[in-house]
C-alpha positions as CSV (number, residue, x, y, z in Angstrom):
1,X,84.1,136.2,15.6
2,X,83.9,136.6,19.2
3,X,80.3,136.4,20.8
4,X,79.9,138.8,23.1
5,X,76.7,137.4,24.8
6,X,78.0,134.6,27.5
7,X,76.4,131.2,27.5
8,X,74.7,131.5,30.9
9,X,75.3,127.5,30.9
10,X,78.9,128.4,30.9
11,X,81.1,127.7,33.7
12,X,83.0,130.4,33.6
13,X,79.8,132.8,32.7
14,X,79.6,134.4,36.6
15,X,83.1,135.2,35.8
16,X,82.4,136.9,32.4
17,X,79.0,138.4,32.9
18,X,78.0,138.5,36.9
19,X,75.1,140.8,36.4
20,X,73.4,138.4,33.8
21,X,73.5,135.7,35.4
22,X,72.6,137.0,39.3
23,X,69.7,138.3,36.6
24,X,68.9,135.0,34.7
25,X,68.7,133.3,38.5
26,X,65.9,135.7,39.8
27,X,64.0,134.9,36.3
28,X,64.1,131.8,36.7
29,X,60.6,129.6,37.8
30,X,62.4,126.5,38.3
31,X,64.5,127.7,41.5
32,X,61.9,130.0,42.6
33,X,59.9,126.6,43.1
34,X,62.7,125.2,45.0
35,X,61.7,124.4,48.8
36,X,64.3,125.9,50.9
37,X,65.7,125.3,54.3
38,X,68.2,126.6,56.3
39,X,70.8,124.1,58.0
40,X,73.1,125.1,60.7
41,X,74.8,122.2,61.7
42,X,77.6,124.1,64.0
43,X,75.0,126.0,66.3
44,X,74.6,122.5,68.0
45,X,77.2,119.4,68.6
46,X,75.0,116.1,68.4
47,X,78.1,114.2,69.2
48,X,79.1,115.3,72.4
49,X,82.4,116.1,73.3
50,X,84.7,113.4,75.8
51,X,88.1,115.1,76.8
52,X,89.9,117.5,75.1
53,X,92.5,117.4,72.6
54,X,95.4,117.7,75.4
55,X,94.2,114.3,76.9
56,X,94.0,112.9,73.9
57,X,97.8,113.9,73.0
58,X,98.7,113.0,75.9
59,X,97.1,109.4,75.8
60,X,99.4,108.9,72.8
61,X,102.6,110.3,74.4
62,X,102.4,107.5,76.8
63,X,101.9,104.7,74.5
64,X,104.4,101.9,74.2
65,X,107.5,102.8,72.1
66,X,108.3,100.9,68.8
67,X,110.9,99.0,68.9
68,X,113.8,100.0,65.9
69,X,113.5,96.8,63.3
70,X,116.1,98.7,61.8
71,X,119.3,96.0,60.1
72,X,121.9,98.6,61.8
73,X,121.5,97.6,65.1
């Protein structure tokens, strides 16, 4: 017999039944007691930024070539 009332523990349940689930998440009390915060960790660099990605290819055009250990020659 095929239930037709998803498991909202289900993996696949937001899949099956969206609208019960998007339902059973505004019921619930334990993530309406969540603390939430808002990260935006692209609106500011905190590493900052040495060169560009041309001086860096071109740092490692001019290294040293590798010799060829190759038994052929």
């Amino acid at each position: 017999m095929l239930n037709t009332t998803p498991n909202l523990a289900d993996p696949f349940a937001m899949l099956i039944a969206p609208e019960q689930v998007m339902s059973a998440i505004e019921r619930s009390d334990r993530l309406a007691r969540l603390q939430r915060r808002v990260y935006r960790p692209l609106d500011r660099p905190w590493i900052p930024v040495r060169g560009s990605a041309a001086d860096f290819d071109s740092e490692i055009d001019v290294e040293m070539d590798v010799p060829d250990l190759s038994d052929e020659a």
